[in-house]
C-alpha positions in Angstrom: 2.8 -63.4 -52.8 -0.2 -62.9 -55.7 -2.4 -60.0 -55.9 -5.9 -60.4 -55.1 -8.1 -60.9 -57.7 -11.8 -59.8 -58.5 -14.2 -62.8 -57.0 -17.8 -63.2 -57.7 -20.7 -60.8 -59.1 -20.5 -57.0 -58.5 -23.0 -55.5 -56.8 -25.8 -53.1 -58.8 -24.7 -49.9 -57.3 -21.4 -48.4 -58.2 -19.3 -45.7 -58.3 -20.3 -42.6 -60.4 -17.5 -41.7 -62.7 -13.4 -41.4 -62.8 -12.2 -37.8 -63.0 -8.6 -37.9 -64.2 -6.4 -34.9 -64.9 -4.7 -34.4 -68.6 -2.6 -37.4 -70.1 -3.1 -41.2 -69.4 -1.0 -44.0 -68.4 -0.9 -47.8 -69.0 -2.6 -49.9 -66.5 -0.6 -52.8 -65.5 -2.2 -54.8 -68.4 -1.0 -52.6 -70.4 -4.3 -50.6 -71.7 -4.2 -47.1 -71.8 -6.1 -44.9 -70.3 -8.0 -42.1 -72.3 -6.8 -38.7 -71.9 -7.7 -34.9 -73.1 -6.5 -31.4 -72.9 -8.9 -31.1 -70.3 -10.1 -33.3 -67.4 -11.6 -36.7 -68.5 -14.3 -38.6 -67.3 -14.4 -42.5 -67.5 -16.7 -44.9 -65.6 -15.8 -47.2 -62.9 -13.5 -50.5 -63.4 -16.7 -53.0 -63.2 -17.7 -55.5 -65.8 -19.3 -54.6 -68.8 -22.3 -56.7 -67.7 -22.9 -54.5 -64.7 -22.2 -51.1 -66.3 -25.4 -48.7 -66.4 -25.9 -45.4 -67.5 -26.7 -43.9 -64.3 -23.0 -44.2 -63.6 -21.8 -41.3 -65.5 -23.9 -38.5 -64.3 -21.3 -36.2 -63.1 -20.2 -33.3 -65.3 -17.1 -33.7 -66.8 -15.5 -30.4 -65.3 -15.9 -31.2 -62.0 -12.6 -31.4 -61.3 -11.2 -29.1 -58.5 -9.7 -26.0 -59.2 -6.4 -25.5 -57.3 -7.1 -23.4 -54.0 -4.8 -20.8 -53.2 -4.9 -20.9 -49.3 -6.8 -23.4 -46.7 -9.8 -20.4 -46.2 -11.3 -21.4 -49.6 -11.7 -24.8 -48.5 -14.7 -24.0 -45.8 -12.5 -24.7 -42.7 -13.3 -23.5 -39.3 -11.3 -20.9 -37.9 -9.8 -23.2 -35.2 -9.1 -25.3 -38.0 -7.6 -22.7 -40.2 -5.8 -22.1 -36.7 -4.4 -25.6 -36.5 -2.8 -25.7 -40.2 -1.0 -22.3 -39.1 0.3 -23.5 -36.4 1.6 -27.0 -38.3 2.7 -24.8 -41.3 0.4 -25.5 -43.7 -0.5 -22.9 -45.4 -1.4 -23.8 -49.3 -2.9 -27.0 -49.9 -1.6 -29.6 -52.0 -4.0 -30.4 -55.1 -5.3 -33.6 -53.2 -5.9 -31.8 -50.3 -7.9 -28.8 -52.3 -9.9 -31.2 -54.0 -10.9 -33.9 -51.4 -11.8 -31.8 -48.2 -14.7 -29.3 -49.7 -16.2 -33.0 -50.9 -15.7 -34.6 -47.4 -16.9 -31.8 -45.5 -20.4 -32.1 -47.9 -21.0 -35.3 -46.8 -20.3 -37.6 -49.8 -18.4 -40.8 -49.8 -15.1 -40.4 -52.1 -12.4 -42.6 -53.1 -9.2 -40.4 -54.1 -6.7 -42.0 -56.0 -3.2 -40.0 -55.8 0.4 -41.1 -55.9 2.4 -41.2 -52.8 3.9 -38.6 -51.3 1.1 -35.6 -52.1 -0.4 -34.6 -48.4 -3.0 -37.5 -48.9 -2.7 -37.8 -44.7 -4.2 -34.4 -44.2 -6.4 -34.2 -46.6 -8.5 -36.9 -43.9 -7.4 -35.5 -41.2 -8.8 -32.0 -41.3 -12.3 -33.2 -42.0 -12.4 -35.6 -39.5 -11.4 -33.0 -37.1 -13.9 -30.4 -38.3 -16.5 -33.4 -38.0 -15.1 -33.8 -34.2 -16.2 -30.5 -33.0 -19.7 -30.7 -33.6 -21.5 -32.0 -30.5 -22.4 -35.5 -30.0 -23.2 -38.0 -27.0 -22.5 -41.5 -27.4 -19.4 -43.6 -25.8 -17.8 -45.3 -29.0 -15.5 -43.3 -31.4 -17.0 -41.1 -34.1 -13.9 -42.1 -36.3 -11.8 -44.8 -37.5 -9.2 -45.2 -40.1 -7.6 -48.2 -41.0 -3.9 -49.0 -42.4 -1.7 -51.4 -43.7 1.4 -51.3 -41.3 1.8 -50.4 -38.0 4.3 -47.7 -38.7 1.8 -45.9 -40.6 -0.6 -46.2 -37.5 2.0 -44.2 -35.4 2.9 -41.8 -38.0 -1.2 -40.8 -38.7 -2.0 -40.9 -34.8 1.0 -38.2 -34.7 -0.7 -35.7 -37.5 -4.0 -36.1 -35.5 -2.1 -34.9 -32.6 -0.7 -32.2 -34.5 -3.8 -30.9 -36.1 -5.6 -31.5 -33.1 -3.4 -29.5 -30.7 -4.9 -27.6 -28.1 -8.6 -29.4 -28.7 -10.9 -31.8 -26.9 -10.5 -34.6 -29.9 -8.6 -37.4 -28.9 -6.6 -39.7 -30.6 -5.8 -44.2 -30.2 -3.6 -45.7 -32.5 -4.2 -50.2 -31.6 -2.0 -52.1 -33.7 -0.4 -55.5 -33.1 3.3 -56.1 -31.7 2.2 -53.9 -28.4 0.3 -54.9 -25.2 -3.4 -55.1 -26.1 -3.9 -54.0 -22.1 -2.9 -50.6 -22.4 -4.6 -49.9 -25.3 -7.9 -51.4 -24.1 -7.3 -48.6 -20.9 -7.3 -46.0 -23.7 -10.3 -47.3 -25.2 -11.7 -47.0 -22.3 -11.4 -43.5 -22.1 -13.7 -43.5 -25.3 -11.3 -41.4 -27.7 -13.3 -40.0 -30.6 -10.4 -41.2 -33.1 -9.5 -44.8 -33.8 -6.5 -45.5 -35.8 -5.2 -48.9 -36.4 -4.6 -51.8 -38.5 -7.2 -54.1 -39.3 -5.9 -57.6 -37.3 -5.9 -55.4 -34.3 -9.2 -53.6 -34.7 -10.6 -56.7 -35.4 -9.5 -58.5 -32.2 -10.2 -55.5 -30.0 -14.0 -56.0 -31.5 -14.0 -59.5 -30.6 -13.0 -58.8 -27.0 -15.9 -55.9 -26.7 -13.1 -53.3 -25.8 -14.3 -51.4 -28.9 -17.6 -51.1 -30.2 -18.3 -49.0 -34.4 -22.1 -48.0 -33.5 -21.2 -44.3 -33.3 -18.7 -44.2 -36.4 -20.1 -41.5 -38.5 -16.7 -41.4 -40.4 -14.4 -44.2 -41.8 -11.1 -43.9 -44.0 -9.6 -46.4 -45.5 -5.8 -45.1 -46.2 -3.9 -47.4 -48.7 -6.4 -49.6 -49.2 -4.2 -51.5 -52.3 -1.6 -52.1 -49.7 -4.4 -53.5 -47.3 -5.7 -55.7 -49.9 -2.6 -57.0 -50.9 -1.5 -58.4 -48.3 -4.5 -59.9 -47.0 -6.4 -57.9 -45.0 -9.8 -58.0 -47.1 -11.5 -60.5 -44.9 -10.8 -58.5 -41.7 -11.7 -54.9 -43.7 -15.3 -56.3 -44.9 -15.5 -57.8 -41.0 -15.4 -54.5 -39.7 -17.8 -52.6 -42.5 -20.1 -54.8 -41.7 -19.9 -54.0 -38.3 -20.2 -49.8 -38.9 -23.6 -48.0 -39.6 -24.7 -47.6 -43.0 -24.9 -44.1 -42.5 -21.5 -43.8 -42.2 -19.5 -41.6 -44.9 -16.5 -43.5 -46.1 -13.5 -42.2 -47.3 -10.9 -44.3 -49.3 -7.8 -43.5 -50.4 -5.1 -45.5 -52.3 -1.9 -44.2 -55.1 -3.5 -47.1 -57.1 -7.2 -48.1 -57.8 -7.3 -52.2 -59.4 -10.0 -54.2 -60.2 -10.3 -55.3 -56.0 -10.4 -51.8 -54.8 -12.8 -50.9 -57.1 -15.2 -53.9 -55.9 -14.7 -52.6 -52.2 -16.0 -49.2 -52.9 -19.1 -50.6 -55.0 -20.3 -53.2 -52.4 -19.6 -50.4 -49.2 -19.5 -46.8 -50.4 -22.5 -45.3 -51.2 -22.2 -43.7 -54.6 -18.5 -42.5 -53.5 -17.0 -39.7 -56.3 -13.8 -40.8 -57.3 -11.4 -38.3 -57.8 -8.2 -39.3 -59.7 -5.6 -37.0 -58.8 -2.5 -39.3 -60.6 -0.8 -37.3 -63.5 0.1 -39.2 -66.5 3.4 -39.5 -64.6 3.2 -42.0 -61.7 6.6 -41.1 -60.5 7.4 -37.5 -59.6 9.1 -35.5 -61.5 11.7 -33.9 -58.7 12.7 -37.7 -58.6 16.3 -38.6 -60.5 16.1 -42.8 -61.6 19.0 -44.5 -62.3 19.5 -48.3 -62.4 23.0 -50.2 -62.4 23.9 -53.2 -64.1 26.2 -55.4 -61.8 26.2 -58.8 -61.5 24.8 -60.4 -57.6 27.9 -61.0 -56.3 29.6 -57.3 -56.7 26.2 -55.6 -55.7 27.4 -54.8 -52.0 30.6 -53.7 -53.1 28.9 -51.3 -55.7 26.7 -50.3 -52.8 29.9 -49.1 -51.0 31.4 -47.2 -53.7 27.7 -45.5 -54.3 27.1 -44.4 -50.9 30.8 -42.9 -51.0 29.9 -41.2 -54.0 27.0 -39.8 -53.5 27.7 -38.8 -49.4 23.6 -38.8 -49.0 21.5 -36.9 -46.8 19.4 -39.9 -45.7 19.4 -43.0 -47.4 16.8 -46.0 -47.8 18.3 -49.3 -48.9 15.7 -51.4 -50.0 15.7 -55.0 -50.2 13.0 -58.1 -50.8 13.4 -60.3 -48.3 13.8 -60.5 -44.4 17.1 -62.0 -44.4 18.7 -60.1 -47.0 18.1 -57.0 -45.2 19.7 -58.5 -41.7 22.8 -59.9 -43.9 23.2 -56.3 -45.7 22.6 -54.3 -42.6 24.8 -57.0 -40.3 28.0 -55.9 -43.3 27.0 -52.1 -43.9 26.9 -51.3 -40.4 30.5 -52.5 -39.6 32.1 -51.4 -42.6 30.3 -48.1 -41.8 30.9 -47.7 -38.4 34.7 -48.3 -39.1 35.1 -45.8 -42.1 32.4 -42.6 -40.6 30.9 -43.7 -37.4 27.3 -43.3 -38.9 24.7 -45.5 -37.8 22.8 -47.4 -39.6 19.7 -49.3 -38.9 17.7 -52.2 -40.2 13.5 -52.5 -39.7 11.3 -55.5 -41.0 8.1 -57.3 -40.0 10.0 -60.1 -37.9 11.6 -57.1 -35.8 10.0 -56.7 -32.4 7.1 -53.4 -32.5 9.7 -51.6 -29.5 12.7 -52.0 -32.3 10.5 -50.3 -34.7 9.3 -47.7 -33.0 12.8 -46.3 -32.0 14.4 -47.3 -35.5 11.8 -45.0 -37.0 12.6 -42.5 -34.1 15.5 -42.1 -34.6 15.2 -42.2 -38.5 13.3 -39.5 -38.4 15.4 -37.5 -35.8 18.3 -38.0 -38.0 20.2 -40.1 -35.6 20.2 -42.8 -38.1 21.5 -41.9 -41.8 21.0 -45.5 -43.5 18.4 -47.4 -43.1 18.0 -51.0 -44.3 14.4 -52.1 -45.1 12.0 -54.1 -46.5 9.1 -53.2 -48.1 7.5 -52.6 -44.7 8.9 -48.7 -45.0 7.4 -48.2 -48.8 4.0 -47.2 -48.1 2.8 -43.9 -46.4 5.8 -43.0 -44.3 6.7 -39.5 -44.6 10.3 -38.4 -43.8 10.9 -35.5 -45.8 14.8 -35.3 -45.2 15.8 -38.2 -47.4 17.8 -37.4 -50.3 18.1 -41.0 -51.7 16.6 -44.4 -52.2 18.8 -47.8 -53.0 17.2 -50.8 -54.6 19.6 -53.4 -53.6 16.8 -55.7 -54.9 14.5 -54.7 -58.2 11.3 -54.9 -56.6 8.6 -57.6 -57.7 5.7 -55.7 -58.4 5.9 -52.4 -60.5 3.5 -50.3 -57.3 5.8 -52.0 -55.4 8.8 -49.5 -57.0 6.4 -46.7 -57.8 6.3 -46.4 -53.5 9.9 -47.3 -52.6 10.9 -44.4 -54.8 7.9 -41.9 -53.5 9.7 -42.3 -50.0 12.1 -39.4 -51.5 10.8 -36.1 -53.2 8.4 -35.2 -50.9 5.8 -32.6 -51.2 8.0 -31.0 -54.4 11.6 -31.8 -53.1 14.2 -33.2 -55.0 15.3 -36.8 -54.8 17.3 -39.5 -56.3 16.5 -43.4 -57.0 19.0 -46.0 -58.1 18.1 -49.6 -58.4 20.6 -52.8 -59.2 19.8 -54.8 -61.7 21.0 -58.1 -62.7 22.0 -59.4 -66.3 19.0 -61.6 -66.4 16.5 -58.9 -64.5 16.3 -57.1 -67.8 12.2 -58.0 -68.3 11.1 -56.6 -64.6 13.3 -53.4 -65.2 11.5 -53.1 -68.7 8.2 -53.5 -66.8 8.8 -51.0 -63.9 9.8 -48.2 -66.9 6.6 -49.3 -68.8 4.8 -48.5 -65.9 6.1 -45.2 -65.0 6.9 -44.0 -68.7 10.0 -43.4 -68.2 13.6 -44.4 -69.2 15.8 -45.1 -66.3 19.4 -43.8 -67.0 22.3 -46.0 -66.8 25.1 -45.1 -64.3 28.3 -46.5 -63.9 30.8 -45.7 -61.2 33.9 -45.2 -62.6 36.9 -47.7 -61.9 34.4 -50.1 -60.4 33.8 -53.8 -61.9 30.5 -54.5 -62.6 31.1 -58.2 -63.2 33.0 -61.0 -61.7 35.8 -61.1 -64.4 37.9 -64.0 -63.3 38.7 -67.0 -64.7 36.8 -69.8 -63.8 37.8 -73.4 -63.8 36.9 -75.3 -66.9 35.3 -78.6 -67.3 37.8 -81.9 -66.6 39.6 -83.6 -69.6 39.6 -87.5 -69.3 42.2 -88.8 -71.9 42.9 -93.0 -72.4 45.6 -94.1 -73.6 46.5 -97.1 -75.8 47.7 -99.0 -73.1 44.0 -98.3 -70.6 45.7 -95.9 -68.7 43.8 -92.5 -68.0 45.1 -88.9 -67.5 43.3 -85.7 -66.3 42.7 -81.9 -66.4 41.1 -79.0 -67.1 40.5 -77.6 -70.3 43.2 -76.0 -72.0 45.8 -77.8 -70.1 48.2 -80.2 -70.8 47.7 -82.6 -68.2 50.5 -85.7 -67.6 50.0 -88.3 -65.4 52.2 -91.1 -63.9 51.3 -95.0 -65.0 49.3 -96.5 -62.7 50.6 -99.5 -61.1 50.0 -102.8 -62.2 47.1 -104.2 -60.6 47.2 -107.2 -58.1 45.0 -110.5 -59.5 41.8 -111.0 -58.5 40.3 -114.3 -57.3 38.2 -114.8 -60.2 41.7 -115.0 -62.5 43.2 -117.4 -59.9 40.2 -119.6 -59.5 39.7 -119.8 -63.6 37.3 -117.6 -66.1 33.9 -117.3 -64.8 34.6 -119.3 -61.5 34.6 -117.6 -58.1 35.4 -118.3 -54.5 33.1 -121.2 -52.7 30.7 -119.7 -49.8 29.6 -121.9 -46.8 26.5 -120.5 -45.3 27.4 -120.8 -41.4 25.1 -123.5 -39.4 22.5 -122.2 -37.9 
């Protein structure tokens, strides 16, 4: 898989300006970002051919102060009522900085690392947005995602914020029946949440029409780009008034998300609300050292150790997760009688659905997954997060290990690395700033340590005859039988055997 990459000319227009908090971090190119004591301001990622000056005219404290309860923020009271009743009661610094922007109107692109209330901070002003009147029969919102699991788990915080009102919620994704979601559509919902391939069919059959959308959110848009969904995402922009307001949010901003919000956000404010740090801080990293072959006995001997909460085992491809869940959940179910579960794209959308159930129930303690799981969903009861396999892309880690520590709780990571992954574990702590801290389980063999067979030992003797063994070994060998004469030695040097060609 390769990362999208900037294509063409960039449009005139642009974004205003970058507001970042104190400190900087490296880019994945390794540049680093500027950084004060006080908030700093930075224009867009666009070429410096394109750059104007009319691009940094925001003031460079504009950044949000932290509010101390959701009535600062200009909510409703049946709004304020809705965050009581979910338990929300001081916003996160995402949340306090991006809802008094969307509830004025303006397009913004927030930038904030996983795991900081990003979902709710486009919720609540959709939902204030929903209660104002309005005739028409298509929806008046739509937010597109990456994975189908993050479809389910947004249409459920609608449904929880929404409680008790007349706003309506459809999540359309693919793996389900498209019949009984066109009979929802139907019913003209005033929320649309889905994934792009799904959307985009759904507007191909008519069952779903964007000329009422006054509101769009694009929620991990790097994960959307990287895996492909650009064409479908500009499809359906093109499709949506102008006079929309589009929100975009994404833990990562690179060159092709920045060439999204120039072509279709109108002036959008980009608030940066990533800390020097990309990982959290509540977050414990560790890596092991361990050589292929002796990684699923080490991740035995972890899990033993460490007796988790709830665990995510990480692995990069399809079949390694089956093989690892297939071996875990026996020698599991024998030792504790936990249950352990596997998800991944080639799973049917029924299986996931009820593996995700029940991971977030707490039927299921270990879960085996791709990286399917390491973007957006929320399940604030695990304690721990496995990299059976170092991941290949640095964001790719910077997300597999946000699935723990939520919203300020503590966590722990550990990842396996093998004696020639030394450069991608140098890149991932380049990335995050950070040293990950060796750990070692004692009594445990990191390494295969026995003796393999050396290379074989030919030796001739005077008389022709040959011997073998391996190295290091005194290897005897019986003579070998005299040899019976060939024809050629009967029939005299350089003669052979006459051939008759059979008549024809």
């Amino acid at each position: 898989m390769t990362r999208n990459q900037t294509e063409g000319d960039e449009e005139k227009r642009g974004p205003r300006v970058f507001v970042e908090q104190s400190g900087g971090h490296p880019t994945e190119s390794g540049q680093l970002a500027a950084s004060n004591s006080e908030a700093t301001v930075r224009a867009a990622p666009q070429p410096a051919a394109h750059a104007t000056g009319d691009q940094l005219n925001q003031p460079a404290d504009s950044s949000p102060e932290p509010a101390g309860s959701f009535r600062e923020l200009g909510l409703s009271a049946e709004t304020l009522a809705a965050c009581e009743r979910a338990g929300y009661t001081i916003p996160t610094p995402v949340q306090a900085g991006l809802i008094p922007r969307a509830l004025a109107g303006v397009d913004v692109l927030g930038q904030a690392r996983t795991g900081t209330g990003k979902t709710a901070a486009f919720v609540l002003p959709i939902l204030e947005r929903m209660t104002q009147p309005h005739r028409g029969g298509g929806p008046r919102a739509l937010v597109l995602v990456p994975t189908r699991e993050l479809a389910v788990q947004v249409r459920d915080e609608f449904e929880k914020l929404a409680h008790g009102s007349r706003v309506h919620c459809v999540a359309v994704y693919g793996g389900k029946p498209i019949k009984g979601q066109i009979d929802k559509l139907a019913k003209h919902p005033a929320v649309v949440v889905g994934t792009p391939g799904r959307v985009l069919d759904h507007m191909s059959r008519g069952t779903i029409s964007f000329g009422e959308v006054e509101m769009l959110t694009l929620d991990e848009a790097d994960r959307m780009l990287d895996i492909g969904f650009r064409p479908d995402i500009e499809k359906i922009l093109r499709r949506c008034p102008e006079s929309r307001q589009t929100l975009l949010l994404s833990a990562t901003v690179p060159p092709p998300v920045a060439k999204l919000a120039t072509r279709y956000m109108r002036d959008p404010e980009i608030l940066d609300f990533s800390t020097h740090e990309l990982a959290v801080e509540t977050i414990v990293q560790f890596y092991f050292t361990v050589d292929p072959t002796r990684k699923f006995e080490l991740l035995e001997r972890l899990l033993q150790r460490e007796q988790p909460r709830q665990v995510i085992v990480f692995c990069r491809t399809k079949r390694g997760t089956d093989k690892i869940y297939e071996r875990l959940s026996r020698k599991r179910s024998q030792q504790s009688g936990e249950e352990v579960a596997c998800i991944h794209g080639d799973l049917s959308q029924n299986i996931r659905d009820r593996v995700m159930r029940q991971f977030r129930d707490g039927t299921v303690k270990t879960l085996v997954a791709t990286d399917v799981v390491g973007r957006g969903i929320d399940v604030s009861s695990v304690s721990h997060i496995i990299n059976y396999d170092i991941p290949e892309f640095c964001d790719d880690y910077v997300h597999r290990v946000g699935r723990t520590g939520r919203m300020g709780r503590e966590g722990v990571a550990y990842t396996f690395v093998a004696p020639d992954e030394g450069p991608q574990l140098t890149r991932i702590e380049m990335r995050i700033e950070r040293l990950l801290k060796r750990d070692e389980i004692p009594g445990f063999e990191a390494f295969d340590r026995r003796p393999k067979p050396g290379p074989l030992q030919v030796k001739i003797g005077l008389d022709g005859s040959t011997s073998g063994g391996e190295a290091g070994q005194d290897a005897t060998a019986e003579p070998a039988p005299p040899k019976p004469p060939s024809s050629a030695s009967l029939l005299g040097k350089g003669r052979t055997p006459k051939r008759f060609r059979r008549a024809l």
